[in-house]
Backbone atoms as SQL, in Angstrom:
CREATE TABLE atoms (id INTEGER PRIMARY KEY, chain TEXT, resi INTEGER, resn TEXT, atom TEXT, x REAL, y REAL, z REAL);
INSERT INTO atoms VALUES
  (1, 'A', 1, 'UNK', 'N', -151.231, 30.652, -87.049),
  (2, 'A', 1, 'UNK', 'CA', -150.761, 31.445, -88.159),
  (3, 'A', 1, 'UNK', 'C', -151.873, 32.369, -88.671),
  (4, 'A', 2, 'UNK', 'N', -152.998, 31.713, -88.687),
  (5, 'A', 2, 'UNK', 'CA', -154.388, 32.880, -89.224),
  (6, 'A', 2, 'UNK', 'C', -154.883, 33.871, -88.143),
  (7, 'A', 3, 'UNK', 'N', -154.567, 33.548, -87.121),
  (8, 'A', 3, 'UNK', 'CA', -154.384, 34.809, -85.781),
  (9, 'A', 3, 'UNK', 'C', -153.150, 35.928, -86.433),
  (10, 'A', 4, 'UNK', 'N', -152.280, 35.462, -86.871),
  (11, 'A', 4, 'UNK', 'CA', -151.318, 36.683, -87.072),
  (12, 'A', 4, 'UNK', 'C', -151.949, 37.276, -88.671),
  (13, 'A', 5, 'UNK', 'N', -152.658, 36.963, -89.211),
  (14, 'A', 5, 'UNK', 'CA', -153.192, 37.438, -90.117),
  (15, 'A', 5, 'UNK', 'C', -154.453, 38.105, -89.861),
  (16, 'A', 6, 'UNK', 'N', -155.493, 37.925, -89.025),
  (17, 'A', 6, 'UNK', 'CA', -156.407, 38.430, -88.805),
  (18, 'A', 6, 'UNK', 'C', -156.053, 39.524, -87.973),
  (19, 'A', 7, 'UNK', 'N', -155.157, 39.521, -86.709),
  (20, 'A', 7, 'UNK', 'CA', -154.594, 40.848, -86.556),
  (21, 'A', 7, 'UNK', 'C', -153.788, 41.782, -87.200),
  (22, 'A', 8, 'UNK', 'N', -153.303, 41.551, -88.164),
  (23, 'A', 8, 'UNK', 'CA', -152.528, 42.296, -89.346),
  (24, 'A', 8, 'UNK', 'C', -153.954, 43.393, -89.947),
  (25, 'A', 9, 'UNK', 'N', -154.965, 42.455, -90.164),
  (26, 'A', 9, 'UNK', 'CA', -156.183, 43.167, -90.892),
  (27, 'A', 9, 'UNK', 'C', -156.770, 44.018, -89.892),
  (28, 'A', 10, 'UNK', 'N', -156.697, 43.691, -88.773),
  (29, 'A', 10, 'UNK', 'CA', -157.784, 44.155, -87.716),
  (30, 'A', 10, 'UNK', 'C', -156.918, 45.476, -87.053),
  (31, 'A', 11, 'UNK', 'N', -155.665, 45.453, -87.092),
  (32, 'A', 11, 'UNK', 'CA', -154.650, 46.845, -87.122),
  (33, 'A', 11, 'UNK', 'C', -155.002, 47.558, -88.464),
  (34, 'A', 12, 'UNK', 'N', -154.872, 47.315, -89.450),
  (35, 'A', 12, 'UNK', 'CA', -155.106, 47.764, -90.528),
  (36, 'A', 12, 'UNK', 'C', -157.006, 48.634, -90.886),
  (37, 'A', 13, 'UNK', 'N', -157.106, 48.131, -90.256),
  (38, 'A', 13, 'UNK', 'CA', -158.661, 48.589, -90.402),
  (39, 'A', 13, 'UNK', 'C', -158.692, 50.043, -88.652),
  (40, 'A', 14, 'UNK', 'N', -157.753, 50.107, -87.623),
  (41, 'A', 14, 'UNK', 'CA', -157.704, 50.922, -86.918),
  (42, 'A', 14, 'UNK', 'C', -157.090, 52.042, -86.954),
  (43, 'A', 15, 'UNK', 'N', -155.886, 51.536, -87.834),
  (44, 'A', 15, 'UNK', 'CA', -154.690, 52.758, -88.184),
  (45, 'A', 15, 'UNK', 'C', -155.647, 53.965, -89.024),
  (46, 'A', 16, 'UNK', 'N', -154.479, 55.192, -88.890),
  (47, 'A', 16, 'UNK', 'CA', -154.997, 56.412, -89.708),
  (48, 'A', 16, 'UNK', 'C', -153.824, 56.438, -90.380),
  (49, 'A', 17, 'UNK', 'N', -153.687, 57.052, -91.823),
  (50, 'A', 17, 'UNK', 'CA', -153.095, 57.835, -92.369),
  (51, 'A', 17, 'UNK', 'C', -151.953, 56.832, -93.508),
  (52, 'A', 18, 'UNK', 'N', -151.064, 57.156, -93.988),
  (53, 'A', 18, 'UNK', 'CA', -150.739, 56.104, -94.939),
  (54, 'A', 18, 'UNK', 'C', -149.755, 55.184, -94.470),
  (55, 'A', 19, 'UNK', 'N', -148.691, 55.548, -93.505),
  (56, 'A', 19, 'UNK', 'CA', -147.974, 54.804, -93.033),
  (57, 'A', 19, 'UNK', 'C', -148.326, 53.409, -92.387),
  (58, 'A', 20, 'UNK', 'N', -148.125, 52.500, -92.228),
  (59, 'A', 20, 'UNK', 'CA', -148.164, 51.239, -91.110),
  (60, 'A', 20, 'UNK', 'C', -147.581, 51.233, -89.981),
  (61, 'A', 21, 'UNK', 'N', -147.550, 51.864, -88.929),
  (62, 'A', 21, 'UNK', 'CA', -146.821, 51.604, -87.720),
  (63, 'A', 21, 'UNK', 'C', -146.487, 49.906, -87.918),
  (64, 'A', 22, 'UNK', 'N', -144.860, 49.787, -86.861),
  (65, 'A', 22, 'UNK', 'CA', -143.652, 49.136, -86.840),
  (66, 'A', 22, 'UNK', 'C', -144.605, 47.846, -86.573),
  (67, 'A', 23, 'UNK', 'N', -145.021, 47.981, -86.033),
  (68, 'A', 23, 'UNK', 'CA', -146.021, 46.738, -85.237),
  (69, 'A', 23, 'UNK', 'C', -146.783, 45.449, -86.359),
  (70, 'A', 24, 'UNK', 'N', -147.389, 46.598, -86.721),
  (71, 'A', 24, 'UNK', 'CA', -148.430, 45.782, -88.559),
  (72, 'A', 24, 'UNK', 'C', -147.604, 45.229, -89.071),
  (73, 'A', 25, 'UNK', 'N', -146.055, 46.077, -89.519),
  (74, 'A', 25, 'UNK', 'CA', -145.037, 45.581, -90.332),
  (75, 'A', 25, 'UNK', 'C', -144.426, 44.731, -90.043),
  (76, 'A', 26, 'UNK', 'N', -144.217, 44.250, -88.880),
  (77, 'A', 26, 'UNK', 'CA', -143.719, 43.128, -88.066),
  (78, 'A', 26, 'UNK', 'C', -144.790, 41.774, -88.676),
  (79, 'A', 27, 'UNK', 'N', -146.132, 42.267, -88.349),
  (80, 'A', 27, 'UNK', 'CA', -147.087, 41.059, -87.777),
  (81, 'A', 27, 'UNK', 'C', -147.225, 40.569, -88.910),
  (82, 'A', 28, 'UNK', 'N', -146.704, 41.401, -90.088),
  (83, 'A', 28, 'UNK', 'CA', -147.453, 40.781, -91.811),
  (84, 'A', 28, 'UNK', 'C', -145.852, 39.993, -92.122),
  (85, 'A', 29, 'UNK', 'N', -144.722, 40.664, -91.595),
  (86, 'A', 29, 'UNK', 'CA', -143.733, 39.754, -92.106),
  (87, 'A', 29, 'UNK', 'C', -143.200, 38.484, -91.027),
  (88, 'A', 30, 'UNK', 'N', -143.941, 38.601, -89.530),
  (89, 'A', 30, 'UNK', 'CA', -144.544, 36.878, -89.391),
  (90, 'A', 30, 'UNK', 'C', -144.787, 36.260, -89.820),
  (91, 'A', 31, 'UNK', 'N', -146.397, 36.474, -90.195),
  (92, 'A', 31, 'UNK', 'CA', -147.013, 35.858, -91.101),
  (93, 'A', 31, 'UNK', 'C', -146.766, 35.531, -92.588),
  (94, 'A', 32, 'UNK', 'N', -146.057, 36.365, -92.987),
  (95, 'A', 32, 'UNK', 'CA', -145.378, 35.878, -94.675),
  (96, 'A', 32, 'UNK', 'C', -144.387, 34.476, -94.662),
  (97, 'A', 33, 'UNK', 'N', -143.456, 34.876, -93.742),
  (98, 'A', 33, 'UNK', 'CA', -142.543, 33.867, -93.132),
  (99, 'A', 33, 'UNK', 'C', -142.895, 32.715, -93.242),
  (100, 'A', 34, 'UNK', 'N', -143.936, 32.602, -92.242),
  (101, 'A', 34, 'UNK', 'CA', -144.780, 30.792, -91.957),
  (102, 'A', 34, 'UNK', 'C', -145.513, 30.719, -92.983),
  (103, 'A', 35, 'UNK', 'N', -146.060, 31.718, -93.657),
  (104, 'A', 35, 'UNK', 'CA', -146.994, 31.075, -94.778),
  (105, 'A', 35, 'UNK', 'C', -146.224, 30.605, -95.648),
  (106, 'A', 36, 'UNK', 'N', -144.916, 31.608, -96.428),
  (107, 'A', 36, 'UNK', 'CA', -143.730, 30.672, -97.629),
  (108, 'A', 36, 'UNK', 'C', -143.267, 29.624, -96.652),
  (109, 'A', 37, 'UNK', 'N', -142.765, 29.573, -95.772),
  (110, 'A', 37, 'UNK', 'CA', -142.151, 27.875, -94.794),
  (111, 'A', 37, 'UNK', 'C', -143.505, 26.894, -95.470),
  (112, 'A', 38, 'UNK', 'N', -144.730, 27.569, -95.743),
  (113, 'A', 38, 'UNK', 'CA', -145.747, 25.866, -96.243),
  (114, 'A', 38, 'UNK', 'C', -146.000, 25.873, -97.065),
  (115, 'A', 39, 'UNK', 'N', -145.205, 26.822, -98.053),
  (116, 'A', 39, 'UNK', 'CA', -145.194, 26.898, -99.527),
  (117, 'A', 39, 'UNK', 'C', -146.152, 27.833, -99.808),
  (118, 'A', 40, 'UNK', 'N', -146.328, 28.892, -99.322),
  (119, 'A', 40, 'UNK', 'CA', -148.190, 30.062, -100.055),
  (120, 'A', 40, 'UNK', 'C', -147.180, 30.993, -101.021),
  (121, 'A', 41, 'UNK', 'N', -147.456, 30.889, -102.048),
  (122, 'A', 41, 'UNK', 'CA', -146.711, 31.967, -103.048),
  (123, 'A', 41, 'UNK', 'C', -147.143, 33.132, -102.604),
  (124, 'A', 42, 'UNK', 'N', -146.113, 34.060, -102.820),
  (125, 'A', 42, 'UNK', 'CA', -145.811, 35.992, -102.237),
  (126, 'A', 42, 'UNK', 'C', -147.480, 36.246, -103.098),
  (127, 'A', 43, 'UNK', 'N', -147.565, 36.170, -103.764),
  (128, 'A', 43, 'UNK', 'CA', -149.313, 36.940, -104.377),
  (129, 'A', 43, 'UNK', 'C', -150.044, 36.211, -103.323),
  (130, 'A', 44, 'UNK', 'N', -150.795, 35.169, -102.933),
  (131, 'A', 44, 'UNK', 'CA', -151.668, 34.848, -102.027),
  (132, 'A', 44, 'UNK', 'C', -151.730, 35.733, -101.100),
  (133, 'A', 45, 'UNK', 'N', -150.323, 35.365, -100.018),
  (134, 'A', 45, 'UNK', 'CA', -150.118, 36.269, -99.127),
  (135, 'A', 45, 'UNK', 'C', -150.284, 37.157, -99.126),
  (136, 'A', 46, 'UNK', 'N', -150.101, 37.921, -100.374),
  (137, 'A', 46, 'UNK', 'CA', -150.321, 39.375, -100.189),
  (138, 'A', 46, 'UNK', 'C', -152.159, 39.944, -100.430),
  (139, 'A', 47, 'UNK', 'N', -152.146, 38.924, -101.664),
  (140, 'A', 47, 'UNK', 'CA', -153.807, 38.985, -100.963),
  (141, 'A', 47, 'UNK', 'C', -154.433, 38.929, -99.925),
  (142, 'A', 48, 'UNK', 'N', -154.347, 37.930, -98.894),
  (143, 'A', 48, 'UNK', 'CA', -154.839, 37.839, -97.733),
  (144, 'A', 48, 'UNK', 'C', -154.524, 38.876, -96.549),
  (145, 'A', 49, 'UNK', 'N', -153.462, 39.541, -96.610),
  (146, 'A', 49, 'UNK', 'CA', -153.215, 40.574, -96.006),
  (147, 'A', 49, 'UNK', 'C', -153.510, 41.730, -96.581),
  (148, 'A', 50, 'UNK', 'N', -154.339, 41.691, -97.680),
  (149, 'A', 50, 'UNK', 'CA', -154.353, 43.153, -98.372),
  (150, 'A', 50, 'UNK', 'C', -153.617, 44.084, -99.296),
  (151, 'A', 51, 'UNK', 'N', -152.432, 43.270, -99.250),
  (152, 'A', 51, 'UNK', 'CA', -151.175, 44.265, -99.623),
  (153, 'A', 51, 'UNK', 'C', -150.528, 43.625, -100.969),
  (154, 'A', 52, 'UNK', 'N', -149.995, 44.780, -101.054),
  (155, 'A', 52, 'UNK', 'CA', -149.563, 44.199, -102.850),
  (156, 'A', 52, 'UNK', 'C', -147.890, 43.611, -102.394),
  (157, 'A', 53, 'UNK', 'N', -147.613, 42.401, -103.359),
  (158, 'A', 53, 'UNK', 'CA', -146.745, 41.818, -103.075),
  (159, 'A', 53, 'UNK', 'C', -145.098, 42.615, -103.285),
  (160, 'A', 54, 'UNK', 'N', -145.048, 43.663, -103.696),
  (161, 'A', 54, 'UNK', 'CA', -143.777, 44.283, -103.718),
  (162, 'A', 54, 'UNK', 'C', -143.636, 45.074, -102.434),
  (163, 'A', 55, 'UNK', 'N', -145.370, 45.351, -101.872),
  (164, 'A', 55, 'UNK', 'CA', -144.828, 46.019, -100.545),
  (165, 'A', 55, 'UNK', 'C', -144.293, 45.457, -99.690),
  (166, 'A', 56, 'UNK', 'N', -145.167, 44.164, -99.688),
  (167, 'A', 56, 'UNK', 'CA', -144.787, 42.614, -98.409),
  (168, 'A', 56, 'UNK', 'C', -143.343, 42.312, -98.956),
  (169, 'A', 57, 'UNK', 'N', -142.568, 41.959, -100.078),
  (170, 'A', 57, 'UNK', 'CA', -141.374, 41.821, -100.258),
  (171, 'A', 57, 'UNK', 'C', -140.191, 43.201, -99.859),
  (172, 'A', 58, 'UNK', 'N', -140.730, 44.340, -99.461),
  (173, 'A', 58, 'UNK', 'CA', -139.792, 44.861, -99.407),
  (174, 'A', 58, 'UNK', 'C', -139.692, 45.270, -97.617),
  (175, 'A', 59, 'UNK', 'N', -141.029, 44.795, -97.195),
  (176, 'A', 59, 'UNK', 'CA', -140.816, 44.632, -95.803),
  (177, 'A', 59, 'UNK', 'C', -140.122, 43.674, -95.390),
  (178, 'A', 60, 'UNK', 'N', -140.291, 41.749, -95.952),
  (179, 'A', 60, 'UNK', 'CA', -139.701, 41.100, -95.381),
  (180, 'A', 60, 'UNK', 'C', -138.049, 41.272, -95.560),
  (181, 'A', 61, 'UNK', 'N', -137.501, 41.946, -96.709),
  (182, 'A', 61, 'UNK', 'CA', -136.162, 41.956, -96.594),
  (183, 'A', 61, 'UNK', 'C', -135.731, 43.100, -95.853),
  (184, 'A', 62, 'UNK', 'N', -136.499, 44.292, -95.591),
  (185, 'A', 62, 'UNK', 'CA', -135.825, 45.082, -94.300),
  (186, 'A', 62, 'UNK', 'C', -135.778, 44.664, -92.920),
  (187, 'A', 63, 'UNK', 'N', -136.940, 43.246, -92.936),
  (188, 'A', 63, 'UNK', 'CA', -136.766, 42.688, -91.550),
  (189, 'A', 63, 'UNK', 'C', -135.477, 41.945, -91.450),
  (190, 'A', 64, 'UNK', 'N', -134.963, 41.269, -92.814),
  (191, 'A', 64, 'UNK', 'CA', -133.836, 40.338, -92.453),
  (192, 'A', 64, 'UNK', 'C', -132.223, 40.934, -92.434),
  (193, 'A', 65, 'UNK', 'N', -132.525, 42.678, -92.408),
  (194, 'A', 65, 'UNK', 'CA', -131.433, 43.696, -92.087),
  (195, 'A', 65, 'UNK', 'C', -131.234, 43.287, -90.672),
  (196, 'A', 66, 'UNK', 'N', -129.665, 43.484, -90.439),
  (197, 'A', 66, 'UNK', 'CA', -129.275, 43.596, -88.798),
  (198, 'A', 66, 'UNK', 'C', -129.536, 44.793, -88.399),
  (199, 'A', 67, 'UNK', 'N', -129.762, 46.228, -89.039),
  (200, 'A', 67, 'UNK', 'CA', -130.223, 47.352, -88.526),
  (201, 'A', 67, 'UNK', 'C', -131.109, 48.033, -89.616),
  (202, 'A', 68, 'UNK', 'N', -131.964, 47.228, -89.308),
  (203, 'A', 68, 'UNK', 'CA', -133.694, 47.493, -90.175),
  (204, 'A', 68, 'UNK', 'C', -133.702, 48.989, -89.900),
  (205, 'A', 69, 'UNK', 'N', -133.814, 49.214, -88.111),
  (206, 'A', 69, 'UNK', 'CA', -134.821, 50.906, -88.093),
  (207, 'A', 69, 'UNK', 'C', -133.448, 51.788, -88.359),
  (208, 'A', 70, 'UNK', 'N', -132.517, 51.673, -88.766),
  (209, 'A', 70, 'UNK', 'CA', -131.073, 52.325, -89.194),
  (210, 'A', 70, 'UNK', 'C', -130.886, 52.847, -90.771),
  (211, 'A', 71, 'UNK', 'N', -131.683, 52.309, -91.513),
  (212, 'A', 71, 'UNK', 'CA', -131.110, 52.130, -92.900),
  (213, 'A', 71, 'UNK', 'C', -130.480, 51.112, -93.498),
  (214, 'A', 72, 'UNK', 'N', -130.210, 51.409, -94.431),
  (215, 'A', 72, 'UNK', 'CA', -129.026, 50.873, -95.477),
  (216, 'A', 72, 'UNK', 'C', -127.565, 51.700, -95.007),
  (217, 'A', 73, 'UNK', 'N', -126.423, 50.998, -94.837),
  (218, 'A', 73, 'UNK', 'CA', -125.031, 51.227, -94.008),
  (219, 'A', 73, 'UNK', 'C', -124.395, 51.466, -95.457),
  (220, 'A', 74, 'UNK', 'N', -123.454, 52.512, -95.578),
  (221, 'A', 74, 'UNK', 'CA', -122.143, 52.357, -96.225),
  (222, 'A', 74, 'UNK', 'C', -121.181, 51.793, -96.089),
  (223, 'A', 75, 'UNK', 'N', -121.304, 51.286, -94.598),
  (224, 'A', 75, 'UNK', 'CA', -120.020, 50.067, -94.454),
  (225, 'A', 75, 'UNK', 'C', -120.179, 48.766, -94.528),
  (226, 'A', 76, 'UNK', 'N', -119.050, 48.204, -94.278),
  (227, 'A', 76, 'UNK', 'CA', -118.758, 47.083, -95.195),
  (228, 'A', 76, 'UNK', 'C', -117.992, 46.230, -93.658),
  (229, 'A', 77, 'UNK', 'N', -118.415, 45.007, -93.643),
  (230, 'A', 77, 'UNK', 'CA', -116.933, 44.156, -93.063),
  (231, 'A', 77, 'UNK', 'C', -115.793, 43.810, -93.509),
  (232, 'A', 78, 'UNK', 'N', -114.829, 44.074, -92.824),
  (233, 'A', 78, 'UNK', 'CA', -113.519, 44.224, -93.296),
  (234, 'A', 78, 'UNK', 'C', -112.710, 42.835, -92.269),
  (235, 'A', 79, 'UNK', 'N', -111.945, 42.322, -93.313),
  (236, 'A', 79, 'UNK', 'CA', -111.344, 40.980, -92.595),
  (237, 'A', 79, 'UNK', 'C', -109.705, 41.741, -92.915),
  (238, 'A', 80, 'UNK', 'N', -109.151, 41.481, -91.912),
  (239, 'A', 80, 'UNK', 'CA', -107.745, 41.412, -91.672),
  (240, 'A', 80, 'UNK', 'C', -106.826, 40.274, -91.703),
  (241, 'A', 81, 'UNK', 'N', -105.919, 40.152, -92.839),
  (242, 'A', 81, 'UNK', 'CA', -105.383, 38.817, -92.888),
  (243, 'A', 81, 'UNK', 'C', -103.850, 38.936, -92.899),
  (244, 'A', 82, 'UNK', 'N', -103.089, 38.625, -91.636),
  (245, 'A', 82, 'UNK', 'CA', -101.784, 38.750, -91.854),
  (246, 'A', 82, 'UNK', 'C', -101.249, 38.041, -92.572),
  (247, 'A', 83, 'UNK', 'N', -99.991, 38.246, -93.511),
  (248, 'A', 83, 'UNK', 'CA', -99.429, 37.303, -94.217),
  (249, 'A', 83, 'UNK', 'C', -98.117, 37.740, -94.293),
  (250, 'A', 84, 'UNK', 'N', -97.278, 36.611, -94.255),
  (251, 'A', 84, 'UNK', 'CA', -95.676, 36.837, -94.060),
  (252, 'A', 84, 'UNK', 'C', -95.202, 38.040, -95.212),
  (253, 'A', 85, 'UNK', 'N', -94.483, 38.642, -95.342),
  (254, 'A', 85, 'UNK', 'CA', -93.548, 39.533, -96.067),
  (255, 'A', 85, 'UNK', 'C', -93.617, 39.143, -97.095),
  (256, 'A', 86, 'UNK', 'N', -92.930, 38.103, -97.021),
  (257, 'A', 86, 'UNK', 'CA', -92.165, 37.223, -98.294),
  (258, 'A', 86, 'UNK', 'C', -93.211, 36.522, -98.938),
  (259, 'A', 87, 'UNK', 'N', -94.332, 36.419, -98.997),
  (260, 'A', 87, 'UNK', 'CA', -95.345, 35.868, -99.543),
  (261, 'A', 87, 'UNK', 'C', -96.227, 37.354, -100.039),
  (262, 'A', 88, 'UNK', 'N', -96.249, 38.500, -99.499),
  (263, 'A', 88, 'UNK', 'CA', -97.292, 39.743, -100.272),
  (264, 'A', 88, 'UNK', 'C', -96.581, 40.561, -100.354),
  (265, 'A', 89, 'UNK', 'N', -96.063, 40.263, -102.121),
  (266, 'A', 89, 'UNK', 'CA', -95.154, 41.539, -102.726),
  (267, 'A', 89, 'UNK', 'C', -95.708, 42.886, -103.059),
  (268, 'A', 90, 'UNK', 'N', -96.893, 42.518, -103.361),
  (269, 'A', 90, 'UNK', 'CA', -97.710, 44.067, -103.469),
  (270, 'A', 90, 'UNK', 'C', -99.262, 43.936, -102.684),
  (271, 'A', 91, 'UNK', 'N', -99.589, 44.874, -102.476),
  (272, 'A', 91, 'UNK', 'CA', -101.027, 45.253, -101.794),
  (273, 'A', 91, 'UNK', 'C', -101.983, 44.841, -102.656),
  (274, 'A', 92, 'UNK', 'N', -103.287, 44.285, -102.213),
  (275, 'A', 92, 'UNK', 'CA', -104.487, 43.726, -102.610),
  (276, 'A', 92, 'UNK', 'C', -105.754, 44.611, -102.272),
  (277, 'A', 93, 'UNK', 'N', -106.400, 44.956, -103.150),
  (278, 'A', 93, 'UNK', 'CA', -107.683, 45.812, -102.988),
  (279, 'A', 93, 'UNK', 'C', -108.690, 44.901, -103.193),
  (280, 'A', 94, 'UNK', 'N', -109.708, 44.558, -102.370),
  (281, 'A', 94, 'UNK', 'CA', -110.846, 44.084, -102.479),
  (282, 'A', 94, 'UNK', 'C', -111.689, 44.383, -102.060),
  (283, 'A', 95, 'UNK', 'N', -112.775, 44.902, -103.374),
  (284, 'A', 95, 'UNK', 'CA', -114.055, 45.906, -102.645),
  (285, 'A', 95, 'UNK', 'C', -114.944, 45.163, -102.467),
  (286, 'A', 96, 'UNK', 'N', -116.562, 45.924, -101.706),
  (287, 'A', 96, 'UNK', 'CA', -117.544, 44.850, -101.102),
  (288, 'A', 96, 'UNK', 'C', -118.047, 44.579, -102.003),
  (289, 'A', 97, 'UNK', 'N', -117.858, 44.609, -103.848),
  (290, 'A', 97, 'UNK', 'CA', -118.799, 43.961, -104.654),
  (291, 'A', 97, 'UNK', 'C', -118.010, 42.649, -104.775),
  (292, 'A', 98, 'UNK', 'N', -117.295, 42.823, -104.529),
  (293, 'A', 98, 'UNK', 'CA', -116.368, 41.207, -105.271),
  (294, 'A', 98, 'UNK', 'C', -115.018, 41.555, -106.055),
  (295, 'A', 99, 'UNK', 'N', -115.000, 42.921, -106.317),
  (296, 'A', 99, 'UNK', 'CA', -113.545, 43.048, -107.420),
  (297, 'A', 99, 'UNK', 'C', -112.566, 43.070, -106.687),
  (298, 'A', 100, 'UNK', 'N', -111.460, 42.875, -107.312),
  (299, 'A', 100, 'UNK', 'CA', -110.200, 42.933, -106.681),
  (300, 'A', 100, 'UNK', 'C', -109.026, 43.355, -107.441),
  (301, 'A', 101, 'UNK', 'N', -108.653, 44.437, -106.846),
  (302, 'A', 101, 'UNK', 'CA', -106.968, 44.802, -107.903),
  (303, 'A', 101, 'UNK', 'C', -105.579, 44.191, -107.545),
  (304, 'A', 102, 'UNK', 'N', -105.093, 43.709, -108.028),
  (305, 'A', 102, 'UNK', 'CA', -103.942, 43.142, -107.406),
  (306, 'A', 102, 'UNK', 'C', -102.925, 44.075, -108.806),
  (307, 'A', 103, 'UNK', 'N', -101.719, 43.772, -108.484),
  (308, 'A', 103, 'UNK', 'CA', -99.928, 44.103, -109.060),
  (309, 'A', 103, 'UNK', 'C', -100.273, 45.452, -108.992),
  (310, 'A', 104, 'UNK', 'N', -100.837, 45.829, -108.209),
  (311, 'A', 104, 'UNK', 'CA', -100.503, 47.726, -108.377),
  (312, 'A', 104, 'UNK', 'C', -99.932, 48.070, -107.206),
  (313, 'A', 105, 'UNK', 'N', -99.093, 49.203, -107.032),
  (314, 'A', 105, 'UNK', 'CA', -98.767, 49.985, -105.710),
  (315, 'A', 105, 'UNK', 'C', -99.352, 50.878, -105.052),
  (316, 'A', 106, 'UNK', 'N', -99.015, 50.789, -103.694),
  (317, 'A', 106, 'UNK', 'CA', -99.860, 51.789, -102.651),
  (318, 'A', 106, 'UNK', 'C', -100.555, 52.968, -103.107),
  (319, 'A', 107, 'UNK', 'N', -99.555, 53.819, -103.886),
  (320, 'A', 107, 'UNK', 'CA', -100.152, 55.033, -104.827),
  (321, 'A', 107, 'UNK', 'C', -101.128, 54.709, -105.708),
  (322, 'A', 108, 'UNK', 'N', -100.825, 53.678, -106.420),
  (323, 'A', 108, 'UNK', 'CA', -102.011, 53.198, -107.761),
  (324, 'A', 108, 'UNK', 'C', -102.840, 53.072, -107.168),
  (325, 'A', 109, 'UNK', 'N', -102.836, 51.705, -105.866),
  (326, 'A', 109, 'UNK', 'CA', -104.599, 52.099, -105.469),
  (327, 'A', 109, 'UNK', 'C', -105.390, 52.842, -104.996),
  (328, 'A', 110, 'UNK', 'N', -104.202, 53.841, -104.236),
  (329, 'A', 110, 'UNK', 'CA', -104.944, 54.681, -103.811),
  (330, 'A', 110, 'UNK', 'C', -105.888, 55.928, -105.172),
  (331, 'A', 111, 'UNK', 'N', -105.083, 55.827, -105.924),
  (332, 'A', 111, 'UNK', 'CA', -105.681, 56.728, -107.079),
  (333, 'A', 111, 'UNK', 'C', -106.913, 56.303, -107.405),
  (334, 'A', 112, 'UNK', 'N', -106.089, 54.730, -107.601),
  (335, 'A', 112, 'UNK', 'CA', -108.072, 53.953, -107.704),
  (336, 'A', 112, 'UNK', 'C', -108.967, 54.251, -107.217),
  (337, 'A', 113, 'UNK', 'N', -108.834, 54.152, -106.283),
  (338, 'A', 113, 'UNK', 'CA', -109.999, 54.274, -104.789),
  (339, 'A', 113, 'UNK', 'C', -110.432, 55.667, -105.326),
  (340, 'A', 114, 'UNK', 'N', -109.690, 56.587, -104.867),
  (341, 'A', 114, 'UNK', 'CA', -109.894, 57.850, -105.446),
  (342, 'A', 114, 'UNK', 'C', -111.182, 58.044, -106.928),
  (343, 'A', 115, 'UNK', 'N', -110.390, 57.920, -107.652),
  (344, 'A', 115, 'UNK', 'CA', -111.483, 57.474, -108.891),
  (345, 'A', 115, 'UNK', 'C', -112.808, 56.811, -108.745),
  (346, 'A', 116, 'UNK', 'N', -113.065, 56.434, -107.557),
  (347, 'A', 116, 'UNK', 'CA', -114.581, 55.381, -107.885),
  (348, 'A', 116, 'UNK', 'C', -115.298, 56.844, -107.074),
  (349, 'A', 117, 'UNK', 'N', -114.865, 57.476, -106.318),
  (350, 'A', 117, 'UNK', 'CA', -115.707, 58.542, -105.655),
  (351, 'A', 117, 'UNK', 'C', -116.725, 59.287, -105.925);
């Protein structure tokens, strides 16, 4: 584990310019990983690597993106749930925060929808 830290520093001391190539950013959110798995609070870590702890926190959560070098997605997973007729009298809107409109009609939600734009 102190190998992936001493090369974190030893990249860091070769690089030019302000960015971190993909590589550093990788090797420090290894090493963050195994160090919280043995309990090292985010400030240590970030001491020992140099780095201030909001930078190391905002690397390790772009690592735990399914498309880190992509961005942040506007889409959403969408589940499809058939249900008999006679059981869904009106249409159900449920957005990716958690809300949900129910007793309105096709038109109403669509206005809805409309409206959050």
């Amino acid at each position: 584990m102190e190998d992936l830290a001493a090369r974190f520093r030893e990249g860091v001391k070769e690089r030019g310019g302000f960015r971190y190539p993909k590589e550093l950013r990788e090797l420090a959110v290894e090493y963050s990983l195994q160090a919280r798995g043995r309990g090292a609070p985010w400030q240590r870590i970030g001491e020992e690597l140099g780095l201030c702890k909001a930078t190391l926190g905002r690397w390790v959560e772009r690592g735990k993106e399914p498309s880190a070098s992509v961005g942040r997605s506007a889409l959403h997973a969408v589940e499809v749930v058939v249900v008999e007729p006679s059981v869904a009298s009106r249409p159900v809107l449920v957005m990716p925060c958690g809300a949900r409109v129910e007793g309105l009609t096709v038109g109403d939600l669509v206005s809805v929808l409309e409206s959050l734009r």
